[in-house]
VEXDREN-118336 format. One record per residue (C-alpha): residue in one letter; x, y, z. Coordinates in steps of 0.1 Angstrom, whole numbers, plus 5000, padded with zeros to 4 digits. Layout:
aa:a xx:X yy:Y zz:Z
...
end
This chain:
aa:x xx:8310 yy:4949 zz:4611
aa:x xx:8309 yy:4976 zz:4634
aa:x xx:8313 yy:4975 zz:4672
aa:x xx:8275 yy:4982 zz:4677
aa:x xx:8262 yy:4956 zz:4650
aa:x xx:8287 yy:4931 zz:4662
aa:x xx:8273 yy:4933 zz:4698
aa:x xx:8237 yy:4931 zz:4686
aa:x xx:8246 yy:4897 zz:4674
aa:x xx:8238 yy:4865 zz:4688
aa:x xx:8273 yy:4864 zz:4701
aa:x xx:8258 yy:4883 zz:4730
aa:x xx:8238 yy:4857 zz:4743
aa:x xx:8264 yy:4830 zz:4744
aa:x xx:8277 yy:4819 zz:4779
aa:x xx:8313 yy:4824 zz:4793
aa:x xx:8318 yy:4782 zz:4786
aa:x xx:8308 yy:4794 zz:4752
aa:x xx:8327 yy:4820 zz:4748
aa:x xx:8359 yy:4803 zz:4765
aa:x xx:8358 yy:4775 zz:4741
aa:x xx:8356 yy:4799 zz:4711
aa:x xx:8389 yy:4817 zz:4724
aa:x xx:8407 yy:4786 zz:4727
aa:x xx:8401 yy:4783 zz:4689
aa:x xx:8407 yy:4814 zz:4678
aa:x xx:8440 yy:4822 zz:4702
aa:x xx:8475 yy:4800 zz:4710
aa:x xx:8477 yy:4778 zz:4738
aa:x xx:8498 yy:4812 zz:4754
aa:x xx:8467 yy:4826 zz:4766
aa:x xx:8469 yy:4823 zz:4808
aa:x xx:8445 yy:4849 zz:4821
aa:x xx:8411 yy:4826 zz:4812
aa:x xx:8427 yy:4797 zz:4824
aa:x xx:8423 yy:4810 zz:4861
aa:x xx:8395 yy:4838 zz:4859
aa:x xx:8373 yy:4819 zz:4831
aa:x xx:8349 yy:4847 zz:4824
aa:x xx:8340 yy:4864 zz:4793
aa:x xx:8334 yy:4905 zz:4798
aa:x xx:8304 yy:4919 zz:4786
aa:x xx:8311 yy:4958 zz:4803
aa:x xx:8330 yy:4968 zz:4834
aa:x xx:8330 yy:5006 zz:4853
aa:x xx:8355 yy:5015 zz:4880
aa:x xx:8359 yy:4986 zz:4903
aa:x xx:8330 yy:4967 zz:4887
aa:x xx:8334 yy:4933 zz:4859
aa:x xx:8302 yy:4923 zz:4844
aa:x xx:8305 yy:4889 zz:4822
aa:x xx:8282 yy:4876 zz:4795
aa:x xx:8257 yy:4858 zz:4823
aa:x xx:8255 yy:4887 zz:4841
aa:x xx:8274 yy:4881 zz:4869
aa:x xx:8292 yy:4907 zz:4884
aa:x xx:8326 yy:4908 zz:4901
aa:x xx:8351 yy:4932 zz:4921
aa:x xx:8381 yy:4935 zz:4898
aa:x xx:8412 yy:4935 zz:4921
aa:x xx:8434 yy:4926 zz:4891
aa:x xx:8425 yy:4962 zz:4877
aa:x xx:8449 yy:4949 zz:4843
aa:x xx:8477 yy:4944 zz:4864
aa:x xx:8479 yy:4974 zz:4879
aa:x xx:8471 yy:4991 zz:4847
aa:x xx:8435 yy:5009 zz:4853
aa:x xx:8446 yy:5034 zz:4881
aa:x xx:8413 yy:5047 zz:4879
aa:x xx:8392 yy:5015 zz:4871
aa:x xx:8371 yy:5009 zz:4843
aa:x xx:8358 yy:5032 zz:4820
aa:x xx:8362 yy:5063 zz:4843
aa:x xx:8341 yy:5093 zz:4832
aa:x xx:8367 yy:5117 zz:4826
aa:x xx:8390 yy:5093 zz:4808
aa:x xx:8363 yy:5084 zz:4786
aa:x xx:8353 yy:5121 zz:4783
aa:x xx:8386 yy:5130 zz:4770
aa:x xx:8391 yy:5098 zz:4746
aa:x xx:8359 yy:5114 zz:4733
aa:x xx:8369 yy:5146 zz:4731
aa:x xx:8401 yy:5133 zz:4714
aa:x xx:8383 yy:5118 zz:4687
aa:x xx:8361 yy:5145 zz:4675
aa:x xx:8393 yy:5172 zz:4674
aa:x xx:8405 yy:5156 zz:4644
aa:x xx:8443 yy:5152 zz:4658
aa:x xx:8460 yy:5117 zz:4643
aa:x xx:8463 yy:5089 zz:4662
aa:x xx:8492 yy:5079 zz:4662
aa:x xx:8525 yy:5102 zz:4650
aa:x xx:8559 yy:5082 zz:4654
aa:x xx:8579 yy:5105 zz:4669
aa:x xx:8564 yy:5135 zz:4656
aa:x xx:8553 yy:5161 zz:4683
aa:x xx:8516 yy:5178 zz:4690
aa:x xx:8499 yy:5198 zz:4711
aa:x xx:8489 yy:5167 zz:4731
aa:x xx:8517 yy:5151 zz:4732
aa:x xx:8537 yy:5185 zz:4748
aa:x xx:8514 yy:5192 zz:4771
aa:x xx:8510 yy:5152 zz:4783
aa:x xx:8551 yy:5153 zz:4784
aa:x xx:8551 yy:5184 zz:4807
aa:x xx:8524 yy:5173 zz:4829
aa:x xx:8542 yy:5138 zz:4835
aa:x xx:8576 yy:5156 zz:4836
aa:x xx:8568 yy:5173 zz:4870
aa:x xx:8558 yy:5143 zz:4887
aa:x xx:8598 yy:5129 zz:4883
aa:x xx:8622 yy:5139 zz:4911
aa:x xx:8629 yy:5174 zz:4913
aa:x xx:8597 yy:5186 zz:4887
aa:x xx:8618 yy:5166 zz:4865
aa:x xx:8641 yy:5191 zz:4864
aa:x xx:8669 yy:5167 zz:4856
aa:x xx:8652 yy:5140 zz:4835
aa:x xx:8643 yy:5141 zz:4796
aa:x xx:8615 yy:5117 zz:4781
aa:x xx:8619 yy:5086 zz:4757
aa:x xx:8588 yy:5074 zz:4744
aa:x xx:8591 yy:5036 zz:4733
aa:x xx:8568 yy:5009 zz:4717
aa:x xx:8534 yy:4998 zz:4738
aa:x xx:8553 yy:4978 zz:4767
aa:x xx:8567 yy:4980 zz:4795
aa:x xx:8590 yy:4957 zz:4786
aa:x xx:8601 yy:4976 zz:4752
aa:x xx:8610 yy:5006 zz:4779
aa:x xx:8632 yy:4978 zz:4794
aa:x xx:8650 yy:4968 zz:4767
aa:x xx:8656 yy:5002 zz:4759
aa:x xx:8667 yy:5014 zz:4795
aa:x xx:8695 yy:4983 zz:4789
aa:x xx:8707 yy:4991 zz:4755
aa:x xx:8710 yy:5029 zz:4768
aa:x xx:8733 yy:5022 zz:4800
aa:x xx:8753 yy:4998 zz:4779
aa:x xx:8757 yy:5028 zz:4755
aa:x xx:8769 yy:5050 zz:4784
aa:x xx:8789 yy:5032 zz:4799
aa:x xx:8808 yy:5012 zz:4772
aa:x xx:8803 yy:4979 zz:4792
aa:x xx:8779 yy:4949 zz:4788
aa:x xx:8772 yy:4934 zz:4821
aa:x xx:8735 yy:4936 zz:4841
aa:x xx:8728 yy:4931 zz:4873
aa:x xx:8689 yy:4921 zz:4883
aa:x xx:8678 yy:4903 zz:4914
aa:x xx:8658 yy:4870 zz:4922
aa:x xx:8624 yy:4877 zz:4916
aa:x xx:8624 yy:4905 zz:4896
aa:x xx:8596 yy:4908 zz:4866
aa:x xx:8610 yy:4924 zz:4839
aa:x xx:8587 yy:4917 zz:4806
aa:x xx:8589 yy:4883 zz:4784
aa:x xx:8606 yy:4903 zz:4753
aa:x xx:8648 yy:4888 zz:4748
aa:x xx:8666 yy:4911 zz:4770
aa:x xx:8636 yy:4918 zz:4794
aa:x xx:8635 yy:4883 zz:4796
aa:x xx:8671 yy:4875 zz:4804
aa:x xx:8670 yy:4900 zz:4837
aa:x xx:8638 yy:4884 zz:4850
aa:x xx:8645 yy:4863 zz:4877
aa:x xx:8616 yy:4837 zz:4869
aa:x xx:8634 yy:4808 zz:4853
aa:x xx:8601 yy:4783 zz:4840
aa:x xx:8603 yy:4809 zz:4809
aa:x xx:8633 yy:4806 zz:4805
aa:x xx:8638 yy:4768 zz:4799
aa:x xx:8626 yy:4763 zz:4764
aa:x xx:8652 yy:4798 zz:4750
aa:x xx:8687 yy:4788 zz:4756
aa:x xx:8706 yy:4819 zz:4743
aa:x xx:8689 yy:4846 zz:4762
aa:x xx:8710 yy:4881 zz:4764
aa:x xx:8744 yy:4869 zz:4780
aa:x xx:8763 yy:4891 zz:4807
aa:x xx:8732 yy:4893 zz:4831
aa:x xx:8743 yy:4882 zz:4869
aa:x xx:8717 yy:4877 zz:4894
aa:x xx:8719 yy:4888 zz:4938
aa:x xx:8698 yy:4880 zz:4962
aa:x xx:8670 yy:4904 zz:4969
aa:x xx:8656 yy:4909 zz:5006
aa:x xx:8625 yy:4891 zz:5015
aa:x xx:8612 yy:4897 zz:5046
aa:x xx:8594 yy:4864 zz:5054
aa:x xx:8623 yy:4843 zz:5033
aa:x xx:8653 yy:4855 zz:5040
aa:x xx:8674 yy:4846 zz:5012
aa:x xx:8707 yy:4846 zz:5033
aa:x xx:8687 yy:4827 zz:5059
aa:x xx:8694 yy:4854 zz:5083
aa:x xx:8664 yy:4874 zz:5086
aa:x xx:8652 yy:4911 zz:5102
aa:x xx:8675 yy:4937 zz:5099
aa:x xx:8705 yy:4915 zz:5103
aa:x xx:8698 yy:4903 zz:5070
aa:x xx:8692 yy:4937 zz:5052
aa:x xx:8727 yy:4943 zz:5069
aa:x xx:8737 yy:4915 zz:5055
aa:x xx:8725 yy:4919 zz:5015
aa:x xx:8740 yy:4957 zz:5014
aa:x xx:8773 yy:4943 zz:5026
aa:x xx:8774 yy:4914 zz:5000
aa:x xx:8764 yy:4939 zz:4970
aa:x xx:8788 yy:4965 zz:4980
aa:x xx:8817 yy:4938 zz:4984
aa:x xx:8805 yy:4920 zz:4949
aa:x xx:8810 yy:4954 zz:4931
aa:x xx:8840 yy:4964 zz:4950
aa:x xx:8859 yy:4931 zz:4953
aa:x xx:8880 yy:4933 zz:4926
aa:x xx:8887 yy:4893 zz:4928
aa:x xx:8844 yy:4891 zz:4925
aa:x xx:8848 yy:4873 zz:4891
aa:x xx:8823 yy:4901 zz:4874
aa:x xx:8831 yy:4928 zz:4857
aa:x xx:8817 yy:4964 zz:4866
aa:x xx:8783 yy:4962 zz:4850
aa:x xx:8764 yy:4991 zz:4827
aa:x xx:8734 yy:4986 zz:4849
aa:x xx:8713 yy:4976 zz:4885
aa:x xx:8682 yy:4970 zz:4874
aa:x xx:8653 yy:4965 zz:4903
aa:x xx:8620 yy:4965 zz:4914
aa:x xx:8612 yy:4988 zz:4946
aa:x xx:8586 yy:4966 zz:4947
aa:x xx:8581 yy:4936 zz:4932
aa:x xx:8555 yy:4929 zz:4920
aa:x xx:8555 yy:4894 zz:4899
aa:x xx:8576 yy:4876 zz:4925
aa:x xx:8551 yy:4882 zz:4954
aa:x xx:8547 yy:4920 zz:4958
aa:x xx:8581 yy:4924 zz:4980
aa:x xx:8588 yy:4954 zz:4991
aa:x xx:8625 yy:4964 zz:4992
aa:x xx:8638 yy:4980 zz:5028
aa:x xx:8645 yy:5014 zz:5022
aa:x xx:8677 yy:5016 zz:5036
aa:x xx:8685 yy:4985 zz:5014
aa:x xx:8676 yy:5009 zz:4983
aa:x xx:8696 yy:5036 zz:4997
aa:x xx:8730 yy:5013 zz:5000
aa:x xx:8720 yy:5006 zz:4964
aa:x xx:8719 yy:5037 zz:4947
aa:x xx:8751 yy:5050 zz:4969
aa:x xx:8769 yy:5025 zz:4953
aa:x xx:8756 yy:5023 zz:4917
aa:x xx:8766 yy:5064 zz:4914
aa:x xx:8798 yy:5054 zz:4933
aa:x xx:8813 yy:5035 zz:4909
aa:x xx:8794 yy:5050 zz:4878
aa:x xx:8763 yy:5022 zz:4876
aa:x xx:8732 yy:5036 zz:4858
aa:x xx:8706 yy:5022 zz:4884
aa:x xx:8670 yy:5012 zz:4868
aa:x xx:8641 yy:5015 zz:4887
aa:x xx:8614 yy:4997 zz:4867
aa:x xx:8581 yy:5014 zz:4880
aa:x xx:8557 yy:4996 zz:4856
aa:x xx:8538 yy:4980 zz:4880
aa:x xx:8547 yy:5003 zz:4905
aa:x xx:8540 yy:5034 zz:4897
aa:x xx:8518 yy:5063 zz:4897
aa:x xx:8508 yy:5065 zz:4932
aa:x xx:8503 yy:5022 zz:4932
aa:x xx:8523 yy:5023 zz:4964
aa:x xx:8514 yy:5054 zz:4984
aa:x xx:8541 yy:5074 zz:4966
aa:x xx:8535 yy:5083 zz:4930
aa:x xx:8568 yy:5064 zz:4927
aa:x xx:8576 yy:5035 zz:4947
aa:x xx:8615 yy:5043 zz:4949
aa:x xx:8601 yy:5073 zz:4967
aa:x xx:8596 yy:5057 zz:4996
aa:x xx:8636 yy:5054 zz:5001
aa:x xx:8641 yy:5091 zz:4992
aa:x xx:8668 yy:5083 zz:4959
aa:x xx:8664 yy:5092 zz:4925
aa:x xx:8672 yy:5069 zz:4897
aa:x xx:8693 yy:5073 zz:4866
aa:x xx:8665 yy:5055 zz:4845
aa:x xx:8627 yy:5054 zz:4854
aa:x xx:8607 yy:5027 zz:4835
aa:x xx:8570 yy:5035 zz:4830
aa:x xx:8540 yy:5015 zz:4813
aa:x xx:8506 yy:5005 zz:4824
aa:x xx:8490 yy:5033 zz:4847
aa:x xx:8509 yy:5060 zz:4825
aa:x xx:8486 yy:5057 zz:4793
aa:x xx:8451 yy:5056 zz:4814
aa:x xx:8447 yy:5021 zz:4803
aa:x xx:8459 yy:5025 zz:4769
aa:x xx:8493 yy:5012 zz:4759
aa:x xx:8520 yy:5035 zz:4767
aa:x xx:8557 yy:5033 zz:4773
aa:x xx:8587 yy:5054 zz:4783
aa:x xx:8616 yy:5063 zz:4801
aa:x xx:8624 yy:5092 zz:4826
aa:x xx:8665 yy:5094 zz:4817
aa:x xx:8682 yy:5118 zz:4839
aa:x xx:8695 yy:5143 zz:4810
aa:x xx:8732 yy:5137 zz:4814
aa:x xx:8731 yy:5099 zz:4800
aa:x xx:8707 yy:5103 zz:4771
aa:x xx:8736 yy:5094 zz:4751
aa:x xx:8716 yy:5083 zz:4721
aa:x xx:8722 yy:5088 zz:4687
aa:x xx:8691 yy:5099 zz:4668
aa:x xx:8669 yy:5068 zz:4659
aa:x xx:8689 yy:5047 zz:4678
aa:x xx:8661 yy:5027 zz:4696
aa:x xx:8628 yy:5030 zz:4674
aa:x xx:8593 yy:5020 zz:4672
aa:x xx:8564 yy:5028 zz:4649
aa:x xx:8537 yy:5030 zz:4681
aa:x xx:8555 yy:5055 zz:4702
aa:x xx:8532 yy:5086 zz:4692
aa:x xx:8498 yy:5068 zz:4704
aa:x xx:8481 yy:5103 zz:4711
aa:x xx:8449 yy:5085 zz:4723
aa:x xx:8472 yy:5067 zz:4752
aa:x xx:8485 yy:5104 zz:4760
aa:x xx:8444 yy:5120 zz:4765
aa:x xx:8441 yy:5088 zz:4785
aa:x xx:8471 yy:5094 zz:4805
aa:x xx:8472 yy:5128 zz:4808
aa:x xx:8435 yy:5133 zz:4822
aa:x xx:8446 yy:5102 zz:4844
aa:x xx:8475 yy:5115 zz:4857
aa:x xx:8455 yy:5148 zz:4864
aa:x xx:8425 yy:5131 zz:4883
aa:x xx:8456 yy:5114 zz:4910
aa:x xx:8468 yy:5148 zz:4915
aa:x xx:8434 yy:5165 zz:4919
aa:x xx:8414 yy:5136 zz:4939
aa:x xx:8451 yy:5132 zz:4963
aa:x xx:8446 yy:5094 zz:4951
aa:x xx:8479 yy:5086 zz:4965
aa:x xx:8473 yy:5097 zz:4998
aa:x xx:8443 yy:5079 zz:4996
aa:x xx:8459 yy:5049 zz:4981
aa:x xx:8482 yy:5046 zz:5013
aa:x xx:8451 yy:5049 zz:5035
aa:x xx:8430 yy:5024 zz:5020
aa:x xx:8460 yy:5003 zz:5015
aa:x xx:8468 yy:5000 zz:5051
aa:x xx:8432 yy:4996 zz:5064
aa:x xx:8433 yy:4965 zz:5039
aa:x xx:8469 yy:4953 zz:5052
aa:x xx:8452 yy:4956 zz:5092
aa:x xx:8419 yy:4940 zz:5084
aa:x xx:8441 yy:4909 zz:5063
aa:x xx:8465 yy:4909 zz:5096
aa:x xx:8431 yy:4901 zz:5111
aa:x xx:8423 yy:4876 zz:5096
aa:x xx:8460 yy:4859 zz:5098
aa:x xx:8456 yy:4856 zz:5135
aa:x xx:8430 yy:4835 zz:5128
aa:x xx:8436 yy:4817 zz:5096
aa:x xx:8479 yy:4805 zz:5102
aa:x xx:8476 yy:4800 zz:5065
aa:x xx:8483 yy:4831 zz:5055
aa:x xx:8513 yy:4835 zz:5067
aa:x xx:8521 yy:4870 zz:5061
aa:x xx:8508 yy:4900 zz:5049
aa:x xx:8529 yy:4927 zz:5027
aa:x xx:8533 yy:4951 zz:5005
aa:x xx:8527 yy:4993 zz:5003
aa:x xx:8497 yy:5015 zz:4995
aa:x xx:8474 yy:4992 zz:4972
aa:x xx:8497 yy:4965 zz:4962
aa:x xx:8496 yy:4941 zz:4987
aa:x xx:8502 yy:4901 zz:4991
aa:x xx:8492 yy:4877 zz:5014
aa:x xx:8520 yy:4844 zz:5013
aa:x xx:8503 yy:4808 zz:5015
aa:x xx:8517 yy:4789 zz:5038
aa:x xx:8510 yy:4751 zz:5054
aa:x xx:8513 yy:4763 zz:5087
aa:x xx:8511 yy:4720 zz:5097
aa:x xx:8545 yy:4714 zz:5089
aa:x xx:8575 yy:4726 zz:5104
aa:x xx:8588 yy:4759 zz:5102
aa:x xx:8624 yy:4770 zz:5090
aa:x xx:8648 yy:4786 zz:5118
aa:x xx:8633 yy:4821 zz:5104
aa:x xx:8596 yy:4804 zz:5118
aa:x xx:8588 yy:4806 zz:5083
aa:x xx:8562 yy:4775 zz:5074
aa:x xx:8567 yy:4759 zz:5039
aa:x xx:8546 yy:4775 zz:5006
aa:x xx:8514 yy:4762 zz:4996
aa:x xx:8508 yy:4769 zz:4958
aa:x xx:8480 yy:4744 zz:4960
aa:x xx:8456 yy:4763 zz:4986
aa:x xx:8468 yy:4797 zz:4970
aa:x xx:8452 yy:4784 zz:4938
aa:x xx:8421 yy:4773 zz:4953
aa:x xx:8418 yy:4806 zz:4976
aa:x xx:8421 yy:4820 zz:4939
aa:x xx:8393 yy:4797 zz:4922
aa:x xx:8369 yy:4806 zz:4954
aa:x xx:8378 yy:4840 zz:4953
aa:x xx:8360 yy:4842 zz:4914
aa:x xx:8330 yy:4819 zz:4927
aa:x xx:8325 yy:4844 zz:4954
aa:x xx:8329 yy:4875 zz:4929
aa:x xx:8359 yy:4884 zz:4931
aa:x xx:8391 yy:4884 zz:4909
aa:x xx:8426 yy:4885 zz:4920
aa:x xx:8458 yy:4875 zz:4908
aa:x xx:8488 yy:4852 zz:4924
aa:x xx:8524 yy:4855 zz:4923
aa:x xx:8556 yy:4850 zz:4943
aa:x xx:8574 yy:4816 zz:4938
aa:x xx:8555 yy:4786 zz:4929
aa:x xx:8523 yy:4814 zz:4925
aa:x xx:8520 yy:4807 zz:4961
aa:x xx:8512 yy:4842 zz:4970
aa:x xx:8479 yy:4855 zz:4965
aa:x xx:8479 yy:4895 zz:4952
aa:x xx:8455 yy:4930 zz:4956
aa:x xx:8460 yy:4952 zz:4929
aa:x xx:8427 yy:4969 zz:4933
aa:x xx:8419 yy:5005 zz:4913
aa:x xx:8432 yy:5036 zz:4936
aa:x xx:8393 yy:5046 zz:4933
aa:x xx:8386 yy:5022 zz:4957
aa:x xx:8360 yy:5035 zz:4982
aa:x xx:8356 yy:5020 zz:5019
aa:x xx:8322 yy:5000 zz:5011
aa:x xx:8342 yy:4983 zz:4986
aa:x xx:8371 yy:4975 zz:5008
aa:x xx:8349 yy:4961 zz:5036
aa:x xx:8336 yy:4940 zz:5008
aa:x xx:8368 yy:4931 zz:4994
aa:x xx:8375 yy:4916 zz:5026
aa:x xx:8343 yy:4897 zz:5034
aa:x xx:8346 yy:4880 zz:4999
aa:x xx:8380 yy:4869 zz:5007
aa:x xx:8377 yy:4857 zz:5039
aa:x xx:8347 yy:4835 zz:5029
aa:x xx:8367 yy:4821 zz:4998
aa:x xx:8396 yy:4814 zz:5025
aa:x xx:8368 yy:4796 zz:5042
aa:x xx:8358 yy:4777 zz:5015
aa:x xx:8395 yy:4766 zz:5004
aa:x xx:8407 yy:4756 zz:5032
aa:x xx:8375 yy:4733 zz:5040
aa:x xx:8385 yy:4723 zz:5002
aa:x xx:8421 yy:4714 zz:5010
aa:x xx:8423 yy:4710 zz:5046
aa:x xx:8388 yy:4691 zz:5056
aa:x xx:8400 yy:4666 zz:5082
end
């Protein structure tokens, strides 16, 4: 049946309940997505999700960070058109074409230096393939085994991806994850994990990595790899100090660490910067890259600086890696950030969103803080009516996160949680984002905030 026919059907006048319960017998029990946001979409364009009934909604989930430019932007569609009437393949392996070297050049400059330094690897459709192959490669440079990741980190749900993510719950049911993965504490502004807190405690986290490494009495062996998020994104959109970074990569290239900055999220001017990392002026050894890069078609690589592409040929495969239609998609995305300054703008609608949400913390205590760089932001549930920690940090509330999260899709508006416990509500809107839009973003939060907390908190 073809796509046209197919929507012509009566399908098309079913309701989401109807379509909902259809999916839960056509798909696994994995699906989580519909479980919180139960919709069914009929046709979305840029910040705008229309389901079957016709309602409409303001899509701050933007595929997690995946539709830079929102849905069904005109030039990306223009060139996915374009693409298909040339008559170029559609996929090629590993083979090269006009497409695929001009997409490589264009993405090339936008790595430190013009990308001077770094070589490309194309890998499979995830992010979390890139991952696995940014491990196996240090591990093959270096000749050792070890990883180091940090609490809280996202890293994909693939085996080795897996095995440096710091959320355990997926964990529990695989009991012979990758071995040699050691986990450190990464800052967190409003939890100090040393229960130290402000600059002290930064202090305090760059002393205790550089002594872990250098100790030779640490019980650890020097690892292949760091790998991090400079913002993470998963565990509650934390944004790592930049002077924390900085100790970092002094002492990864010290002791001859390949440091991974895993940009999936991230990336592509997300954050203000066009990479997050940016914002602590360092260059990594291996840049992961997914989501924004293929213009919301899936897409996957590495930026490896050129001396530690120490692969053999075919050493880390994958039939998909030559998705050409992921490379007109990214490469006219990657051109509309540049032309349109979208990261610029990204920072300046991003911190009118962070003051407008401080706002409304002074008078809502439940959210007890607001984070995050550019347009990844998250605002931490708390129960501000029990006590505090000696950091005047009040306990997590998961419960009223969840509810702010069910109000926010009543009132229109879809969002996505995270942190620990999911007690942190996130904004991942599309960089496209104009200021109507963010004034509206706003308003429907803070009447779903409204609404949840009457819910929850109703004397």
């Amino acid at each position: 049946m073809l796509i046209a026919e197919s929507l012509q059907s009566d399908h098309i006048y079913r309701n989401n309940a109807d379509y909902l319960t259809r999916q839960g017998k056509f798909e696994s029990n994995v699906r989580s997505y519909p479980r919180k946001l139960p919709l069914a979409i009929a046709k979305a364009e840029g910040v705008w999700v229309t389901d079957v009934e016709g309602n409409t909604y303001l899509d701050c989930l933007a595929g997690a960070g995946t539709l830079a430019l929102g849905h069904n932007h005109p030039e990306v569609v223009a060139s996915l058109n374009d693409f298909l009437a040339s008559g170029m393949p559609m996929h090629t392996l590993d083979l090269t074409t006009p497409l695929k070297d001009a997409f490589s050049e264009t993405l090339l400059h936008l790595l430190p230096g013009n990308g001077r330094d770094y070589c490309l690897q194309f890998c499979g459709p995830s992010g979390a393939d890139a991952v696995e192959a940014a491990l196996k490669l240090a591990k093959t440079v270096t000749g050792r085994s070890n990883i180091l990741s940090f609490s809280g980190g996202y890293h994909g749900m693939t085996h080795g991806a897996l095995a440096v993510t710091g959320n355990a719950a997926p964990k529990n049911a695989i009991h012979t994850l990758m071995p040699g993965v050691q986990f450190l504490p990464y800052p967190h502004e409003y939890r100090c994990p040393l229960g130290i807190g402000g600059e002290a405690g930064v202090q305090a986290l760059m002393h205790y990595f550089t002594q872990f490494i250098e100790d030779v009495e640490s019980g650890v062996s020097l690892p292949a790899a760091v790998i991090l998020e400079a913002v993470q994104g998963e565990g509650g959109v934390n944004p790592a100090p930049s002077g924390w970074l900085r100790s970092i990569r002094e002492v990864t290239r010290k002791h001859g660490i390949l440091l991974i900055l895993d940009e999936v999220q991230a990336g592509f001017a997300r954050t203000g910067k066009m990479f997050a990392f940016e914002h602590a002026g360092i260059e990594p050894d291996i840049i992961v890259m997914s989501k924004a890069v293929g213009g919301g078609l899936p897409m996957a690589l590495l930026g490896i600086k050129r001396q530690f592409d120490a692969w053999a040929p075919g050493a880390h495969t994958g039939t998909f890696r030559g998705n050409q239609m992921a490379m007109a998609a990214g490469m006219t995305t990657l051109e509309v950030l540049q032309r349109q300054a979208l990261t610029a703008q990204a920072e300046r609608r991003g911190n009118w969103l962070k003051q407008q949400l401080t706002l409304l913390q002074q008078r809502y205590p439940a959210l007890g803080q607001v984070r995050g760089r550019g347009l990844m932001l998250g605002i931490e549930i708390v129960d501000e009516r029990q006590r505090p920690d000696g950091l005047h940090s009040y306990p997590m509330d998961a419960r009223l996160a969840a509810a702010i999260q069910q109000h926010c899709f009543s009132h229109g508006l879809l969002l996505e949680r995270g942190g620990r416990n999911g007690n942190v509500v996130r904004l991942l809107p599309p960089l496209i984002i104009d200021e109507e839009q963010c004034a509206l973003l706003i308003a429907r939060f803070e009447q779903a905030l409204i609404a949840a907390l009457a819910q929850l908190r109703a004397a």
